[in-house]
N, C-alpha and C positions, 0 to 999 in steps of 0.2 A: 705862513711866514708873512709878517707886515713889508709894507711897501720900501720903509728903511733897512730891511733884513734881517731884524732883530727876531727870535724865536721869540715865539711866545707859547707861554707851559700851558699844558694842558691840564684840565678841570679834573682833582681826583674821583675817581669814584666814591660816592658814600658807601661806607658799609655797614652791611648790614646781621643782626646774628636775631633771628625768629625764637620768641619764647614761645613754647607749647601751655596748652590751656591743661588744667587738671582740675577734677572735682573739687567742691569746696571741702577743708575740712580734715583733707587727708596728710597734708605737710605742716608738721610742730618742727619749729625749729629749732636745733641743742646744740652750736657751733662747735658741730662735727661734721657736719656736711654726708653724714650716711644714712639717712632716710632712705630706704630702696627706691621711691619713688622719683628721683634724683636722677636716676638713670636712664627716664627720660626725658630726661634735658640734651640738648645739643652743648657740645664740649666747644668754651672757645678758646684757644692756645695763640693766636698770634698775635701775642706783643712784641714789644720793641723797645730798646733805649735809642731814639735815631740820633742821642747827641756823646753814644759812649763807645766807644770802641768794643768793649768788654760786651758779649750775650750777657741777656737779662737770667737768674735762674727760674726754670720752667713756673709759668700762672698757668690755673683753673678758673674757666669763670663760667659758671652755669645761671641759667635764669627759668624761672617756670614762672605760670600765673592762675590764678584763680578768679572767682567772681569778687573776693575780697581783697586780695592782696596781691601784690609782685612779689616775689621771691630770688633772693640771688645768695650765690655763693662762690668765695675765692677760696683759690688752694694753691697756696705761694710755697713749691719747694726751697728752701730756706731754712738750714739751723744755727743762720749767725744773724739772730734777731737783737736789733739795735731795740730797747724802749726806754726813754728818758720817764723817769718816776720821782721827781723834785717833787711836783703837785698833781693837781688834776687840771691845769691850765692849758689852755687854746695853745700856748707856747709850747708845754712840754709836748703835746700830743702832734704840735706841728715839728717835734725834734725827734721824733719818733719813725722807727716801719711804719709803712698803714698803706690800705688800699683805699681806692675814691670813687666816687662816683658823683658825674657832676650831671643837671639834667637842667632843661634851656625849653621851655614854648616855642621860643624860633631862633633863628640866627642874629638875632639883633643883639643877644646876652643883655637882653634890659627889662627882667634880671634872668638872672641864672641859679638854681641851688645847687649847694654844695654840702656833700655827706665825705666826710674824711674819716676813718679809721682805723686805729692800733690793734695790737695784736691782743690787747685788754679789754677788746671790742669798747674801748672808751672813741667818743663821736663829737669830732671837731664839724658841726654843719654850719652852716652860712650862705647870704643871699649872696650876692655878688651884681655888680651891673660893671659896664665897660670898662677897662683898663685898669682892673683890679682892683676896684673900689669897692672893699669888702665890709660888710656889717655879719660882725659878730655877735653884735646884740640880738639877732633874729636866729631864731630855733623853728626846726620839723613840728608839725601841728604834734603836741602834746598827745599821746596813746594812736600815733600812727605811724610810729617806727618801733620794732624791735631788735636786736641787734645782738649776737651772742660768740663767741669765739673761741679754738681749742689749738695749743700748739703740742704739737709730736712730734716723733722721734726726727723724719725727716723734710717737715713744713708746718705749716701755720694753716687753721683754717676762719676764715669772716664771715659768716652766716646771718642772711636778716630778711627779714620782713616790712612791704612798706604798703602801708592801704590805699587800692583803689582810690577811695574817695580821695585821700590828700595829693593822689597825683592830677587827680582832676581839679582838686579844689585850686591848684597851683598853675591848673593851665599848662600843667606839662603831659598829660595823655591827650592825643588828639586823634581822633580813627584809629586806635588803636596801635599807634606810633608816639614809641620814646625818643626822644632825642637827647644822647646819651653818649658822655664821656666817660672810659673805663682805665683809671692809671692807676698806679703802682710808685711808692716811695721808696727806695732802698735806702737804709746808710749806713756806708762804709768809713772805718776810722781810717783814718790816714796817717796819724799820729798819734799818738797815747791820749786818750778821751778828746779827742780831736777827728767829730763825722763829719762827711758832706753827702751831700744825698748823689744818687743816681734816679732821675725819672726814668719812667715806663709806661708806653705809654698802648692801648688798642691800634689807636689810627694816629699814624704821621701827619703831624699838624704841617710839616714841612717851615718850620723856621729855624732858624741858625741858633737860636739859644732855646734853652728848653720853655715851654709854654703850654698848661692846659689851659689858661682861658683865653683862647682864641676859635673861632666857630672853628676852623678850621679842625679842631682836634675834637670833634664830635663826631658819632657814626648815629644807626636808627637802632632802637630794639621795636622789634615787630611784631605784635601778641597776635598768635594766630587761635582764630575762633574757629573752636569745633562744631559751631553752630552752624 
């Protein structure tokens, strides 16, 4: 407590979710997410909407890695899948479900990229630098993302692939630490062809209005070496 009495909050913890190493070679990705190898991944389950009253429905989110690649996959129970299909535009796929994954060099977000995706596996990415000053003219290094996806009876699944090299090339692996946003887009109509999304988010950014780019809403992924 300061000397005027005012509390002052405490620093959250980062969190953190450890991707396990796997030989090269062994993981094709077919967005289905059932590769038996999959199975050892650590499961990560706590998200959150911290700005909805309403529980989120249950997210999967597994992550494995190899000497080439990161490997991740969502599994959003979900059978009332919103996807706007006007075109193939940055708009419709920003009016859509989709899962995200934002990853950041450090906390300064200058810059930060951004991987967004529908359940089409179609892939809204983008640089980003401070207070949401977004370029969409910048795309994932060309043949270092793959990205494939399956919806059934009672969820949707994101399945992809991102190489090594381009997370280094981007200054986002560093000792073997990701520095990583994991959200979720819902939308719910409210009206007759009338959505509004509900975010979701890994880590409580702790702000009054909803916000993934704020440092604050990053955790670590941690590639642990069998080595």
């Amino acid at each position: 407590m300061t000397a005027n009495n005012k509390i002052v909050p405490m620093m959250q913890e980062t969190k953190q979710y450890d991707v396990k190493f796997i030989e090269s070679n062994q993981l094709e990705i077919s967005g289905n997410g059932d590769h038996p190898i999959w199975k050892e991944a650590a499961m990560l389950t706590d998200f959150s909407s911290p700005w909805d009253i309403v529980v989120p429905s249950k997210i999967e989110f597994k992550a494995l890695w190899d000497n080439d690649n990161l490997y991740f996959c969502f599994t959003v129970y979900d059978t009332m899948i919103h996807i706007e299909k006007k075109d193939e535009s940055i708009q419709s796929i920003g009016n859509s479900d989709r899962v995200e994954l934002f990853f950041r060099p450090d906390n300064s977000l200058n810059p930060y990229y951004c991987l967004e995706i529908d359940t089409a596996a179609r892939i809204m990415d983008f640089v980003a630098y401070p207070n949401k000053n977004f370029d969409f003219d910048w795309n994932w290094p060309q043949g270092h993302l793959e990205v494939k996806s399956s919806i059934n009876e009672d969820s949707f699944t994101v399945e992809g692939a991102i190489s090594i090299s381009s997370l280094k090339m981007l200054h986002i692996l560093n000792d073997n630490v990701i520095e990583t946003g994991i959200f979720r887009a819902k939308y719910n109509e409210i009206e007759k062809s009338i959505f509004e999304p509900t975010w979701i988010s890994w880590v409580n950014p702790n702000t009054e209005e909803p916000n993934f780019h704020i440092a604050s809403s990053f955790g670590m992924l941690q590639l642990i070496d069998n080595n």
